[in-house]
Backbone as a chain_set.jsonl record, in Angstrom:
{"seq": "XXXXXXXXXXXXXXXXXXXXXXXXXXXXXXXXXXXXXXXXXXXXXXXXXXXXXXXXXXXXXXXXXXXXXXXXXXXXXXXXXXXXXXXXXXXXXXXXXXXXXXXXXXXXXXXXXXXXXXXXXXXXXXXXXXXXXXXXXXXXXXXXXXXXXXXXXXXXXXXXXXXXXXXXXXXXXXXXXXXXX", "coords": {"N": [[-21.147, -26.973, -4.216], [-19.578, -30.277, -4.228], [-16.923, -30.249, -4.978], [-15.804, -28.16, -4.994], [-15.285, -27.614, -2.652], [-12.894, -29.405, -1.947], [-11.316, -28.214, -2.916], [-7.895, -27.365, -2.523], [-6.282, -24.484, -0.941], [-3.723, -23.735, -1.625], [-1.588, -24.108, -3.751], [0.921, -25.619, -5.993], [3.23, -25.392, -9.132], [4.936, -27.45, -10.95], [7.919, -26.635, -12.306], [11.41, -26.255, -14.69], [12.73, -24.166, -13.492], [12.293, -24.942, -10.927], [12.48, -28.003, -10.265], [14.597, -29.085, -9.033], [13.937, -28.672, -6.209], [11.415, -29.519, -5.33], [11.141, -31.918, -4.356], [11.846, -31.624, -1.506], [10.24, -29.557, -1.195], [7.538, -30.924, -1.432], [7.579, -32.322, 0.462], [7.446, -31.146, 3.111], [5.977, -29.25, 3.556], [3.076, -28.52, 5.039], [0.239, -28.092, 4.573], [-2.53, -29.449, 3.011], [-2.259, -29.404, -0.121], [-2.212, -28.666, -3.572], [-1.061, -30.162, -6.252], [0.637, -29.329, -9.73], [1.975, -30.985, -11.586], [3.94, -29.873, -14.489], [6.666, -30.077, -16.177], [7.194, -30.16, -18.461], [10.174, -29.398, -20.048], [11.248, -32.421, -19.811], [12.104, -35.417, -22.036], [9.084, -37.903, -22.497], [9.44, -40.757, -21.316], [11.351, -40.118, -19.513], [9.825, -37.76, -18.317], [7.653, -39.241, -17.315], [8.361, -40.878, -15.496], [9.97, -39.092, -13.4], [7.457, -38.342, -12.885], [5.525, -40.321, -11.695], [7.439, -40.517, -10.145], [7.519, -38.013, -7.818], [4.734, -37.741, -7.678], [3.778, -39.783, -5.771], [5.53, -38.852, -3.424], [3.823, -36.696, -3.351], [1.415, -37.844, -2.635], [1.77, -39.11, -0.036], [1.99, -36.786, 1.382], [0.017, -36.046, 1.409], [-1.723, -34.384, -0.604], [-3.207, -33.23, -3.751], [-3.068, -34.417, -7.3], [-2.461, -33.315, -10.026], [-1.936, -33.323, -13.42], [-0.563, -31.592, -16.136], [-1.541, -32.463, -18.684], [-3.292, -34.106, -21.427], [-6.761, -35.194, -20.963], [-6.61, -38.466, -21.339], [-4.085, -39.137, -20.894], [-3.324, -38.265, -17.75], [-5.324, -40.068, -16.722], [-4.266, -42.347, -17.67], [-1.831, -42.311, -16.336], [-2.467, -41.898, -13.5], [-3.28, -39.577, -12.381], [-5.28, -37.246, -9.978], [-6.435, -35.229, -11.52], [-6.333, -33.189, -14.004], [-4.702, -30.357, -15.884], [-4.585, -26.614, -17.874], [-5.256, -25.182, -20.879], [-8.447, -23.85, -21.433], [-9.887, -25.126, -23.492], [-8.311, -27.11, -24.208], [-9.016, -28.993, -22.72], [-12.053, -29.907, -22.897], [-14.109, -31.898, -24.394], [-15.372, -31.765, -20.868], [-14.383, -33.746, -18.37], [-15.883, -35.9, -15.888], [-14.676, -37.384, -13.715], [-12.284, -36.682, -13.357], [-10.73, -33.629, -11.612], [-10.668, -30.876, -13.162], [-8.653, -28.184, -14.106], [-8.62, -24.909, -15.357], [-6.677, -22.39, -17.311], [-6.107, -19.323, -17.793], [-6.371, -15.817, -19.006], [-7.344, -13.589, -19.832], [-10.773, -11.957, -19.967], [-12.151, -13.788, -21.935], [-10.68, -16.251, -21.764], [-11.662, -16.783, -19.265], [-14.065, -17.162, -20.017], [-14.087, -19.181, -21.677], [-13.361, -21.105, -19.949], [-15.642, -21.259, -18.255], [-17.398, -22.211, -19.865], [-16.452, -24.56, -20.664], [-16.803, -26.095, -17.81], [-15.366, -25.775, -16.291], [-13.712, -26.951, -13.166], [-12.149, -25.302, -11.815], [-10.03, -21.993, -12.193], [-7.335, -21.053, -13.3], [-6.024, -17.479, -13.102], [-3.97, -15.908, -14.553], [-1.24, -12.892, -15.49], [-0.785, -11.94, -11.775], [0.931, -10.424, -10.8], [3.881, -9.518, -11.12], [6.376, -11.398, -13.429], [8.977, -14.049, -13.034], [8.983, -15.752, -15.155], [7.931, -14.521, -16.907], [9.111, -12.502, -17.29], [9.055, -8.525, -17.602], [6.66, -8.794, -18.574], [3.05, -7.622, -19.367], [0.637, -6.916, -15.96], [-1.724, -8.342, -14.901], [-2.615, -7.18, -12.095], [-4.306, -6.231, -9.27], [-6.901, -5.096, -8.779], [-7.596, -5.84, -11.557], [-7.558, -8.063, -11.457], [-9.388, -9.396, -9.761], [-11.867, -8.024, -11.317], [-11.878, -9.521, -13.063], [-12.168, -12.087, -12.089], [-14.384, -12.211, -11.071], [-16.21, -12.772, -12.652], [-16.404, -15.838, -13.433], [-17.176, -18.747, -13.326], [-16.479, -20.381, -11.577], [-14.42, -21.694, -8.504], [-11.587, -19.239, -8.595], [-7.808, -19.283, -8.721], [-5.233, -17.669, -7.765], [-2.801, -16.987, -9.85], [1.296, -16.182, -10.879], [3.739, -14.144, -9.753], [3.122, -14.768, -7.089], [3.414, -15.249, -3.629], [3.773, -16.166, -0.012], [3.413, -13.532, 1.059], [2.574, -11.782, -1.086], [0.427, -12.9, -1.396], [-0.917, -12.241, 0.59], [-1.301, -9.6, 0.217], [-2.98, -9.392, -1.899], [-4.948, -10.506, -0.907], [-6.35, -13.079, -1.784], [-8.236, -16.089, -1.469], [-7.429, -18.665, -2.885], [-4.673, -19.688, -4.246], [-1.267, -20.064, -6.332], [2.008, -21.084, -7.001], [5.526, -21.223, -8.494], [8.084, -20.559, -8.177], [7.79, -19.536, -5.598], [6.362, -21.023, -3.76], [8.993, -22.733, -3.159], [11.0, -21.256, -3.19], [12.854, -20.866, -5.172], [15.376, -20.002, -7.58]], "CA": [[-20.417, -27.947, -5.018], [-18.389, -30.563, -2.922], [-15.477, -30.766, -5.227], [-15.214, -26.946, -5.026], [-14.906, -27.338, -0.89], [-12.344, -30.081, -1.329], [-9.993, -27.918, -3.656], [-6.949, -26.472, -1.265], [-6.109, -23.384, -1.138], [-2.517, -23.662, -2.456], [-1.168, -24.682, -5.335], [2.789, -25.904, -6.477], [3.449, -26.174, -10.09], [6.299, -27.432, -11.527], [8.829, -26.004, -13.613], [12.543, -26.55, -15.077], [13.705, -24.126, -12.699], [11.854, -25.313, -9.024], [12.698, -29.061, -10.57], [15.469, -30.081, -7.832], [13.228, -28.145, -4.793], [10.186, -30.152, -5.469], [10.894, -33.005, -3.674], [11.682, -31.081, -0.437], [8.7, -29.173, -0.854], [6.586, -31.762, -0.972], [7.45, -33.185, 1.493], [7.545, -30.177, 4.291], [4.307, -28.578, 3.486], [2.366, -29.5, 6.484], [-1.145, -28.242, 5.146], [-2.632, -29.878, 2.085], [-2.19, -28.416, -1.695], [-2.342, -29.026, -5.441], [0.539, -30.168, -7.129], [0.35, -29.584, -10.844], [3.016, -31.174, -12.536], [4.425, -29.623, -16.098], [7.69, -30.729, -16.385], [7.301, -30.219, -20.331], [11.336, -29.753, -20.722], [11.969, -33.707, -20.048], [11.26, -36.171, -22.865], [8.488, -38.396, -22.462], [9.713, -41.539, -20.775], [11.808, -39.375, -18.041], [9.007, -37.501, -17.8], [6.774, -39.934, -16.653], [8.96, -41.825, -14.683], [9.775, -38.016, -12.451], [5.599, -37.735, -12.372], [5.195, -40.881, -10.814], [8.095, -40.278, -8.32], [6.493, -36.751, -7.583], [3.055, -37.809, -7.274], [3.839, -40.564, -4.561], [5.66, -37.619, -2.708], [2.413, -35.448, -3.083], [0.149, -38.586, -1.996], [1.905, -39.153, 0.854], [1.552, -35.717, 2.098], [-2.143, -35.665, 1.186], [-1.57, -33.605, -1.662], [-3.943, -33.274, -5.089], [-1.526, -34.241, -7.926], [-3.216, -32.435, -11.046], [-0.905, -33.43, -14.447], [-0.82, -30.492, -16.94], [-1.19, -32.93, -20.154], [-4.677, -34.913, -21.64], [-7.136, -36.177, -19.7], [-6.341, -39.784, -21.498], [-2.316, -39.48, -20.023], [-3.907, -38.259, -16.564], [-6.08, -41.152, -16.172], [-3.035, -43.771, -17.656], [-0.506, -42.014, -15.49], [-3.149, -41.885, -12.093], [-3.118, -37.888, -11.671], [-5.873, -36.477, -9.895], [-6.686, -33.83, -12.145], [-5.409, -32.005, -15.677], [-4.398, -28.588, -16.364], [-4.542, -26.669, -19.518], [-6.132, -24.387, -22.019], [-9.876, -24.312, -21.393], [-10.396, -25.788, -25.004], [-7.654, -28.476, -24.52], [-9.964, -29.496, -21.611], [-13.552, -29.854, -23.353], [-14.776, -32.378, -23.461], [-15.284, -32.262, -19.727], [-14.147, -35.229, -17.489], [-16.325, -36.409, -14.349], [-13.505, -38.36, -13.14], [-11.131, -35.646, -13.117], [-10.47, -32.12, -11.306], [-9.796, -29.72, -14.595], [-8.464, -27.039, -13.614], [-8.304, -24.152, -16.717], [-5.346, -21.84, -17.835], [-7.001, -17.928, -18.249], [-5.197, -14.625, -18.65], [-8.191, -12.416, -19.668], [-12.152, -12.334, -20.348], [-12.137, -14.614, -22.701], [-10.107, -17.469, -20.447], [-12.771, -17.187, -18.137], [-15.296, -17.299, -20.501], [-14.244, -20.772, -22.411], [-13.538, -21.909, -18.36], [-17.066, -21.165, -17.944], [-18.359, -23.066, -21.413], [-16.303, -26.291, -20.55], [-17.992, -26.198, -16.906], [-14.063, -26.393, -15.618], [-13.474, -27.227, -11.552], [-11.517, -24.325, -11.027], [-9.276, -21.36, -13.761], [-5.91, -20.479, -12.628], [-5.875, -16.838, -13.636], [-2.404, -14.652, -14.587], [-0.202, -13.235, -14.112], [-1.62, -11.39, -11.143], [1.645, -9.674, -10.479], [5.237, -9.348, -12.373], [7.221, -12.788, -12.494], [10.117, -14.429, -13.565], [8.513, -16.585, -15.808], [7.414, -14.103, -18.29], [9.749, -10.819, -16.833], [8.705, -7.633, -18.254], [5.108, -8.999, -19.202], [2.064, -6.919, -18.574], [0.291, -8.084, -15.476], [-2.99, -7.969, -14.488], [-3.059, -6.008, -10.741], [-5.201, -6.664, -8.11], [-8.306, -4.585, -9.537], [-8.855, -6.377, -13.056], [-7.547, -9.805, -11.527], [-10.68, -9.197, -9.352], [-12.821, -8.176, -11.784], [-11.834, -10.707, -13.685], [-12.658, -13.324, -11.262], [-16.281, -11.816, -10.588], [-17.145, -13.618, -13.816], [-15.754, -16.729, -13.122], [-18.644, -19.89, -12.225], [-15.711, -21.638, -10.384], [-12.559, -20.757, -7.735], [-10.179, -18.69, -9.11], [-6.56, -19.99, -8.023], [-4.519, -16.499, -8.589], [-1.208, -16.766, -10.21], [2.016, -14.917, -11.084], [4.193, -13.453, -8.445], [2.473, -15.046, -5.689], [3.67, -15.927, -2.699], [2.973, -16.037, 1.126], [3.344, -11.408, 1.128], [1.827, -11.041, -2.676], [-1.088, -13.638, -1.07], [-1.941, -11.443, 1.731], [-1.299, -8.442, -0.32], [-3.968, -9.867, -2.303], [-6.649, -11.203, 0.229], [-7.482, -13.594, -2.451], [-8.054, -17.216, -1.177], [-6.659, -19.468, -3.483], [-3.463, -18.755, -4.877], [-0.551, -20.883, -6.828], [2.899, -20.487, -7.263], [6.366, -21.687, -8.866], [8.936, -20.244, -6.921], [7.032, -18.656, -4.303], [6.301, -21.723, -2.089], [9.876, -23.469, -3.125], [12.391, -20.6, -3.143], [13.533, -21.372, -7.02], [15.879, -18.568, -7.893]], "C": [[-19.385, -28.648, -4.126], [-17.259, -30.748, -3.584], [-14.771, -29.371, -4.794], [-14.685, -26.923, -3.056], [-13.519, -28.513, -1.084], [-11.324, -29.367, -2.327], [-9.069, -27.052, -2.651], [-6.839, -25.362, -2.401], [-4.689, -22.687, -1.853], [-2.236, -24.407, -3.161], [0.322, -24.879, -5.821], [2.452, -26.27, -8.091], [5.096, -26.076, -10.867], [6.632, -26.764, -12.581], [10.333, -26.548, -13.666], [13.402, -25.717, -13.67], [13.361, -24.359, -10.839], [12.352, -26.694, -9.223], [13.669, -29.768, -8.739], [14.808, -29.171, -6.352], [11.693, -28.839, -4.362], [10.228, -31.266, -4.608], [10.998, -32.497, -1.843], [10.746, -30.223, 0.18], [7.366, -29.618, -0.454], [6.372, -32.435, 0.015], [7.684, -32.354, 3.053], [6.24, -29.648, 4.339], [3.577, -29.426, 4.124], [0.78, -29.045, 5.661], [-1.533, -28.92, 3.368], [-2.714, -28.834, 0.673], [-2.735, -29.44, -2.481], [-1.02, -29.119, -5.932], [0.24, -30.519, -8.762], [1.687, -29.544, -11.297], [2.941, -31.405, -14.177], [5.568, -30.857, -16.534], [7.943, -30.516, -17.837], [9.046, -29.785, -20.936], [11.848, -31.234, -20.651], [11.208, -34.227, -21.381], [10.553, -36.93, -22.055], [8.615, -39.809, -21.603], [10.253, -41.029, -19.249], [10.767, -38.514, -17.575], [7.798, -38.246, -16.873], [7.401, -40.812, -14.988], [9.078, -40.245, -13.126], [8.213, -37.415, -12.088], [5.232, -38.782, -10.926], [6.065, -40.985, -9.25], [7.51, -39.333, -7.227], [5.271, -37.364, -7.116], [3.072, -38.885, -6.321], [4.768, -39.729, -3.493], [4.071, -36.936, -2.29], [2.006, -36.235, -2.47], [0.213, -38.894, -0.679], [1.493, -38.452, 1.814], [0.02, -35.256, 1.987], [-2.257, -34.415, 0.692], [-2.465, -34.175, -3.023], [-2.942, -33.786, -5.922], [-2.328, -34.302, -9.525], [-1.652, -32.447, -12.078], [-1.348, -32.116, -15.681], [-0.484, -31.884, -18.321], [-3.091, -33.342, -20.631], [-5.075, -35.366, -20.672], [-6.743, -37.568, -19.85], [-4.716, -40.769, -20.847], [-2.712, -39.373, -18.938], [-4.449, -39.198, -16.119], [-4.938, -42.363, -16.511], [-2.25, -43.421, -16.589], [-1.314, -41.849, -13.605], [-2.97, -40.777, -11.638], [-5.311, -38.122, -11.412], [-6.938, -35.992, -10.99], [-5.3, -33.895, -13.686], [-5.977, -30.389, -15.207], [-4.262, -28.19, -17.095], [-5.475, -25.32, -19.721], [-7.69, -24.782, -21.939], [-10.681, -25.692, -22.438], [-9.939, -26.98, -25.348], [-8.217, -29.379, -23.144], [-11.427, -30.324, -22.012], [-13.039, -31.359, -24.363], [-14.611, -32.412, -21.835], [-15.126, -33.412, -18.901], [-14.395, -35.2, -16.507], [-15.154, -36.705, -13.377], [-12.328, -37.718, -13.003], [-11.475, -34.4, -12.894], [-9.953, -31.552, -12.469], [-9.765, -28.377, -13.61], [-7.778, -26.135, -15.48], [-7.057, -23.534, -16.532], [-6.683, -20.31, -18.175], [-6.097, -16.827, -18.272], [-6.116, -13.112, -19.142], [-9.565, -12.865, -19.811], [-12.64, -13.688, -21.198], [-11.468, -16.507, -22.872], [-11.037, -17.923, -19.937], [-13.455, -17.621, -18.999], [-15.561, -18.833, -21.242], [-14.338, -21.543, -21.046], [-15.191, -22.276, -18.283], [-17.847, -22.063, -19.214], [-17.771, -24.815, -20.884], [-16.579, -26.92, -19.202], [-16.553, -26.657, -16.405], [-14.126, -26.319, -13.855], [-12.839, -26.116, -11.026], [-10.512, -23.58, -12.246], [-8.149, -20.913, -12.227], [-5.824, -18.887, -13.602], [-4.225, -15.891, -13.281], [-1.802, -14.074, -15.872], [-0.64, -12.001, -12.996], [-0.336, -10.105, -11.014], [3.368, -10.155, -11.428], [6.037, -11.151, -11.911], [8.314, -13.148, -13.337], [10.318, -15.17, -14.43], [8.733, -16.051, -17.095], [8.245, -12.486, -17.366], [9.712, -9.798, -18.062], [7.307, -7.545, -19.413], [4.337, -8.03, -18.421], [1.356, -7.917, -17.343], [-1.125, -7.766, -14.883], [-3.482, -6.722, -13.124], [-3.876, -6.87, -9.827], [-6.518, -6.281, -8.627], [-8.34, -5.169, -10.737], [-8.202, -7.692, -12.622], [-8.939, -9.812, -10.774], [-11.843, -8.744, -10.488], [-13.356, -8.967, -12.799], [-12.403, -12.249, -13.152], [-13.775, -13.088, -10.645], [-16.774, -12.473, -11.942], [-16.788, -15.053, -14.202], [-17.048, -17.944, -12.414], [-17.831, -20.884, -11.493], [-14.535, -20.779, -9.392], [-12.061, -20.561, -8.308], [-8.853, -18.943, -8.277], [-5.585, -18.456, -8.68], [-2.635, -17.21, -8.8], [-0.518, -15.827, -10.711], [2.489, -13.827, -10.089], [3.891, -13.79, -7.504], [3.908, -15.942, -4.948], [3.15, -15.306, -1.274], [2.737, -14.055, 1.057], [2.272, -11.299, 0.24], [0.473, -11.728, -2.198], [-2.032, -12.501, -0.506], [-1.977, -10.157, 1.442], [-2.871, -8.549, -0.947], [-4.866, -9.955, -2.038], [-7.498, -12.05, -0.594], [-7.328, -15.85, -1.439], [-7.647, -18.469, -1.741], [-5.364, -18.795, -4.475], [-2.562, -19.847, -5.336], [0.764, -20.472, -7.09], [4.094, -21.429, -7.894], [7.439, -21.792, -8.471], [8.637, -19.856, -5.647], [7.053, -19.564, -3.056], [7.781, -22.891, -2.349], [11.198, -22.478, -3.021], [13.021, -20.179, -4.141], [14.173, -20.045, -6.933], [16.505, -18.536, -9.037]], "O": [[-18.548, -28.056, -3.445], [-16.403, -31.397, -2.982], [-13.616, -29.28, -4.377], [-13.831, -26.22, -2.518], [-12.918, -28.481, -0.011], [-10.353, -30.083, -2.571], [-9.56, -26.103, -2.039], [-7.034, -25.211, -3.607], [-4.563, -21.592, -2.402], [-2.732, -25.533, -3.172], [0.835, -23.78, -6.031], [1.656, -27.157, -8.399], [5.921, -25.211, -11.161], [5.95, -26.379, -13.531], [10.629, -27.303, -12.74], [14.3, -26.218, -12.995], [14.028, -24.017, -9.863], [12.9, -26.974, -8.156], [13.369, -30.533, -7.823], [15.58, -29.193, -5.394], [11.06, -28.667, -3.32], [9.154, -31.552, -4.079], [10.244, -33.023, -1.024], [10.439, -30.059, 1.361], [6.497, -29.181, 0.3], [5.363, -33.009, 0.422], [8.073, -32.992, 4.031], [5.54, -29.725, 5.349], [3.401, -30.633, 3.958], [-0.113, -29.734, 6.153], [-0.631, -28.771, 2.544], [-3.193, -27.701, 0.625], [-3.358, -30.488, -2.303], [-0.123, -28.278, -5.975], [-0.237, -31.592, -9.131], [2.415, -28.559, -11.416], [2.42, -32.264, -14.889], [5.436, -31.993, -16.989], [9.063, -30.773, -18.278], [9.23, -29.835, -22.153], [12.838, -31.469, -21.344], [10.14, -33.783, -21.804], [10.948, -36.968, -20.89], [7.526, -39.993, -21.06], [9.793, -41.373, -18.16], [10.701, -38.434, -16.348], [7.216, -37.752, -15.907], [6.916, -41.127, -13.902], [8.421, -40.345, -12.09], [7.869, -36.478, -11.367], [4.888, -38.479, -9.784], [5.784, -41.265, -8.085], [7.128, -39.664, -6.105], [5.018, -37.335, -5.912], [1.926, -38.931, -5.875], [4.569, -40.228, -2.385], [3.482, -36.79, -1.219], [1.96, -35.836, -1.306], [-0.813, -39.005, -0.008], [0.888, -38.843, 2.812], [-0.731, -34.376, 2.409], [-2.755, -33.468, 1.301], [-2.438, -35.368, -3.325], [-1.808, -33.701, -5.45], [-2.695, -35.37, -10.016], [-0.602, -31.882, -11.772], [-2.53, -31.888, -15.938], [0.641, -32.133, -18.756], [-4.003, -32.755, -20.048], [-4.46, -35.834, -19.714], [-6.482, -38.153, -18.799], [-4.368, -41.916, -20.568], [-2.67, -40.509, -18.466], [-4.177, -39.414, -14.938], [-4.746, -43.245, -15.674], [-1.956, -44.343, -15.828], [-0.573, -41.704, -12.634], [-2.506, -40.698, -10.5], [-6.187, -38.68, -12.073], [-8.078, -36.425, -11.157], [-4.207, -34.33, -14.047], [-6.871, -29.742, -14.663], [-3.646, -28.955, -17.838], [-6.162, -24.684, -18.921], [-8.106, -25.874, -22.328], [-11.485, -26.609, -22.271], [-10.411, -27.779, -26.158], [-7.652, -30.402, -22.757], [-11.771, -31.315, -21.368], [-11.945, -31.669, -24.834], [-13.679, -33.112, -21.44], [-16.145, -34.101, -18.871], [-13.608, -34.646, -15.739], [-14.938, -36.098, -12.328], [-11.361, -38.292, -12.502], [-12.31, -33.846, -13.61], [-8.775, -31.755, -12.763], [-10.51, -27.847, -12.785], [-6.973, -26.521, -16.327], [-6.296, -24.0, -15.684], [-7.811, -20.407, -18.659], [-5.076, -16.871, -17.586], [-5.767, -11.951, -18.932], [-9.737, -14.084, -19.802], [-13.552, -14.43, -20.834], [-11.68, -17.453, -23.63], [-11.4, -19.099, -19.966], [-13.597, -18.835, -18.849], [-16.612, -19.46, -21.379], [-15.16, -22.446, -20.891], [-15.729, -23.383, -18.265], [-19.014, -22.436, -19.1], [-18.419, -25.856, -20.779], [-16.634, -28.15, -19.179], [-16.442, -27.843, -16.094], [-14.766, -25.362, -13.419], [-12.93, -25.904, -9.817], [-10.155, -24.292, -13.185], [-8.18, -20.661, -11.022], [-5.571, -19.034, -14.798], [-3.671, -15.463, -12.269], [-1.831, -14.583, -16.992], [-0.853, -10.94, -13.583], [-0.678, -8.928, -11.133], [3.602, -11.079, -12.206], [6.186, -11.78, -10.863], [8.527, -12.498, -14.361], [11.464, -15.479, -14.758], [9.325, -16.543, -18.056], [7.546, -11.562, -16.951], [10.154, -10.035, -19.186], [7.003, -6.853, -20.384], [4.613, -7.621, -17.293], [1.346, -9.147, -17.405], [-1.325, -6.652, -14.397], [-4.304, -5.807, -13.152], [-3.955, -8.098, -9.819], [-7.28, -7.202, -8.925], [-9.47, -4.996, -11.195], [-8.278, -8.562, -13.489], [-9.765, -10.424, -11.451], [-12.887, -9.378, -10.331], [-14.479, -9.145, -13.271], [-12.899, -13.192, -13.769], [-14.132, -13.765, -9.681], [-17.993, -12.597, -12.066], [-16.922, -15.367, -15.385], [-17.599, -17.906, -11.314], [-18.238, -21.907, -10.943], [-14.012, -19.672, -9.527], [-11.665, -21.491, -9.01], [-8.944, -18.765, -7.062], [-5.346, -18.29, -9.876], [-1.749, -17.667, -8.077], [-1.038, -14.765, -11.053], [1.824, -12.867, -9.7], [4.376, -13.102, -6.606], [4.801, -16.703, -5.322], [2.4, -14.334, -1.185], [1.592, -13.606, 1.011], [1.185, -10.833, 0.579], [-0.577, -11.196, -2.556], [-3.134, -12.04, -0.8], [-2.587, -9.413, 2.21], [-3.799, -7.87, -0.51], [-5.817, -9.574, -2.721], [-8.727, -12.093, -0.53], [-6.342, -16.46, -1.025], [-7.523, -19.401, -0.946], [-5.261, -17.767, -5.145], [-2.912, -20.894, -4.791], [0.795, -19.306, -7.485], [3.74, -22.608, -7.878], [7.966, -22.895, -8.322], [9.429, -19.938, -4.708], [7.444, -19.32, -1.915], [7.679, -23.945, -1.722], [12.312, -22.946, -2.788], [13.734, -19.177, -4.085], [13.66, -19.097, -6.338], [16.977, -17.478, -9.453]]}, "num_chains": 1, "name": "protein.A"}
């Protein structure tokens, strides 16, 4: 599959609290990523307006820039790619990288029905997101991602250590590759 060879191996997605590290991130990261911008605490106008600043950051650096909303805002707003809930994906879009949302069997398994580009599965390891959530491990995020018909992008706790703890090859993070504290 040649979209699956052209998806990098790392992944940035925004949040409220990486917000003011994002622009320095983007713009240091020497090897190419995915930038999936949330943002879902601005309203709607400031939101858009901090996507398109963002995503001419990412493009510069020859960065993906994958919007977590509809594919119909993705294609008005010129992302890449959407991110999301398998189900808030389906219909499938040619014209766009989907990337799913999974957190057990049943993640994968709608991933796998809406024929998605790639599932972000978590949380692989404990995070700050969701502190004191259960978290998957290394053994059932793996066996989780043996039933998977696309790249798995691991999330949750990751960063460069938890990667190579890991040995998985795609991986995504929030604070991990910005610092956020």
């Amino acid at each position: 599959m040649a979209r699956e060879q052209s998806l990098p191996a790392l992944w940035l997605l925004s949040d409220k609290r990486n917000a003011h590290l994002l622009e320095r991130t983007l713009r240091t990261v020497r090897v190419p990523l995915a930038f999936v911008y949330r943002h879902y605490h601005l309203p709607d106008p400031e939101r858009r307006d901090e996507f398109e600043r963002l995503a001419r950051l990412a493009r510069a650096g020859g960065h993906l820039v994958v919007l977590a909303d509809s594919a119909q805002t993705a294609l008005e707003w010129g992302a890449d790619g959407i991110y999301g809930a398998p189900l808030a994906l389906a219909p499938r879009r040619r014209d766009l990288v989907t990337v799913a949302t999974a957190h057990d069997m049943r993640g994968i398994a709608q991933a796998n029905r809406v024929g998605a580009d790639a599932v972000m599965l978590s949380p692989v390891f404990p995070t700050r997101s969701h502190p004191g959530a259960p978290t998957l491990g290394p053994r059932r995020f793996r066996t989780l991602a043996q039933h998977a018909a696309m790249p798995v992008i691991a999330l949750g706790g990751m960063n460069a250590e938890t990667a190579r703890r890991l040995g998985w090859p795609r991986w995504a993070a929030i604070d991990g590759l910005t610092g956020a504290q």
